[in-house]
N, C-alpha and C positions, 0 to 999 in steps of 0.2 A: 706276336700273336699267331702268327704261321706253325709255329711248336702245336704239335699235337699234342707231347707230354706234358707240355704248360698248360694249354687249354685241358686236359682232364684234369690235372691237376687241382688248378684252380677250380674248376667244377665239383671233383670230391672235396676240396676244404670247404667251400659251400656250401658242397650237401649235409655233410658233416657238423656244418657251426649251425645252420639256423633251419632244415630241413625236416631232417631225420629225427625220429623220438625220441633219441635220446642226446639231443641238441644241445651245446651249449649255457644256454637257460635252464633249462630244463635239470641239468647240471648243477648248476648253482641255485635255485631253490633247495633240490635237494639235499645238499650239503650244509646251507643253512639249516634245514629246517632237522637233520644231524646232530648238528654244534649245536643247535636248542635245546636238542632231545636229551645232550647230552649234561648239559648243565643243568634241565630240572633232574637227570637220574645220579648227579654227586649231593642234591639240593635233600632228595626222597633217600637217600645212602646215608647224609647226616642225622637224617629222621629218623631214619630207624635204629642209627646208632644211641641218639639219644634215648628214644624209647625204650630198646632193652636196656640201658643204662639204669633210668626210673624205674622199667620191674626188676633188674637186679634189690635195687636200695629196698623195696616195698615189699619186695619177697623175703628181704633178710633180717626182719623187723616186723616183729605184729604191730608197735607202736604207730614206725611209720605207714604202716596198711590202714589202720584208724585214722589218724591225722587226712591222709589222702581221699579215704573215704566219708569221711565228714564235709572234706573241704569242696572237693568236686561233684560227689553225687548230694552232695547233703545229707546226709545219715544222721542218726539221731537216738540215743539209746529208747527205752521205753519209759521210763521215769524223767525224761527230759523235755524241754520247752527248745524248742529251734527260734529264733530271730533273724531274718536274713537282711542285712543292712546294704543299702544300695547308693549311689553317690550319683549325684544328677550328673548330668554333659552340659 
């Protein structure tokens, strides 16, 4: 304990691990919160992959651009009756 370079030593690792702002913890939250970021932005990467997939198919089709817009917006010609059937929970 006499060591002067020990004792700062040990002091800067100190300072270092649990002190200073950019500490240790501090550290690993961040890194977590990284690795998070990173799996919802392959998660939002498949999304979009798929979505332009579906306007490829809907763009290359007037048929399926009706089917789609019947089914999801509910579209309806003008000479038609719509019924929307629902299934209890």
């Amino acid at each position: 304990m006499r060591n002067k370079y020990f004792v700062s030593a040990v002091a800067f690792v100190i300072w270092l691990a649990f002190i200073d702002s950019k500490n240790l913890l501090s550290q690993y939250e961040l890194q977590s919160e990284v690795n998070k970021l990173e799996g919802q932005k392959t998660f939002f990467q498949e999304e979009i992959n798929k979505t332009k997939k579906e306007q490829q198919e809907l763009l290359s089709s007037p048929e399926k651009l009706e089917k789609f817009a019947r089914e999801k917006y509910l579209m309806k010609k003008d000479d038609e009756d719509l019924f929307i059937i629902t299934e209890k929970e």
